[in-house]
C-alpha positions in Angstrom: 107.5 114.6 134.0 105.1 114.7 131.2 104.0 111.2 129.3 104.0 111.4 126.1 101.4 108.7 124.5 99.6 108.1 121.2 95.9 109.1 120.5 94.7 105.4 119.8 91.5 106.4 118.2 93.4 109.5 115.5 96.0 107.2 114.1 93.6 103.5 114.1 89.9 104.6 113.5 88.8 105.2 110.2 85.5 107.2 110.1 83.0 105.6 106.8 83.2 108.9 105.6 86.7 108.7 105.2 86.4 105.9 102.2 86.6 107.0 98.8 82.9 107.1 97.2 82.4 105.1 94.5 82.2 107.7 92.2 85.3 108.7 93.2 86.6 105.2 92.6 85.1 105.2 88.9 87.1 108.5 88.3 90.2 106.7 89.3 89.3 103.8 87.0 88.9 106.0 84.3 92.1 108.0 84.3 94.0 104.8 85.5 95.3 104.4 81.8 97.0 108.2 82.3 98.4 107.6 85.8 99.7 104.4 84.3 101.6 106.3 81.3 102.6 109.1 83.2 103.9 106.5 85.6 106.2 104.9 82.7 107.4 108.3 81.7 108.5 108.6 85.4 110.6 105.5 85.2 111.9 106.5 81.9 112.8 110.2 82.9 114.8 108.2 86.0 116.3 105.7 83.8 117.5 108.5 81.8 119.0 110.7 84.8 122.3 108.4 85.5 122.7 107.9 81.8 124.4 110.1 79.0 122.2 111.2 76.5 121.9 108.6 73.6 119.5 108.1 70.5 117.7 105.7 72.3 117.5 107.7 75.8 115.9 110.3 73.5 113.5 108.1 71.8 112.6 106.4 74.8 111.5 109.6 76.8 109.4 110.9 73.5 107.3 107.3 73.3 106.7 107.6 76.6 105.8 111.7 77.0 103.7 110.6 73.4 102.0 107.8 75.2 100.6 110.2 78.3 99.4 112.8 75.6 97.5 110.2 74.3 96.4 109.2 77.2 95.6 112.3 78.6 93.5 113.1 75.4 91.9 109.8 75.8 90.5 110.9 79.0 89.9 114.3 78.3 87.9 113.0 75.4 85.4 110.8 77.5 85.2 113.2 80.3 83.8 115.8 77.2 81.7 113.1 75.6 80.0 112.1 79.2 79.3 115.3 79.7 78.0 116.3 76.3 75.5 113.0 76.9 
C-alpha cells in the first residue's frame, strides 16, 4: 500500500521572492480605482441577469460600463503622463 501525504514545505512555505514587490503594489494602487468600477459593473451585469430588462436595468449597466471607461482612461492617462516625465 502506498501513503499518500502532503508536501509540508510546497503548500506552507512562502519563498520572499514570492511577495509582490512594491512596485508591483504601487501598480495595484494605481489601477485600484478601475478594478473597483469594473467590479461594480460586475455586480450590476449580475443584478441584471435574473431581472427583465427595464429602463432602469439599462441605465444602471451604462453608468456603471461609463464609470470603468472613465476609469480606465484615468489610468491610461497617468500611466502616459509618467512616462512622458
Amino acid at each position: 500500500m502506498e501513503h499518500i501525504v502532503t508536501v509540508q514545505e510546497a503548500v506552507t512555505a512562502f519563498a520572499p521572492f514570492m511577495e509582490p514587490t512594491d512596485a508591483e503594489l504601487d501598480a495595484i494602487e494605481r489601477e485600484a480605482p478601475l478594478i473597483d468600477a469594473e467590479l461594480e459593473l460586475l455586480d450590476v451585469q449580475i443584478a441584471l441577469l435574473d431581472r427583465p430588462a427595464s429602463a432602469l436595468g439599462e441605465r444602471q449597466l451604462r453608468r456603471a460600463a461609463n464609470k470603468v471607461l472613465a476609469a480606465r482612461r484615468e489610468v491610461t492617462n497617468r500611466v502616459a503622463a509618467g512616462e512622458a516625465a
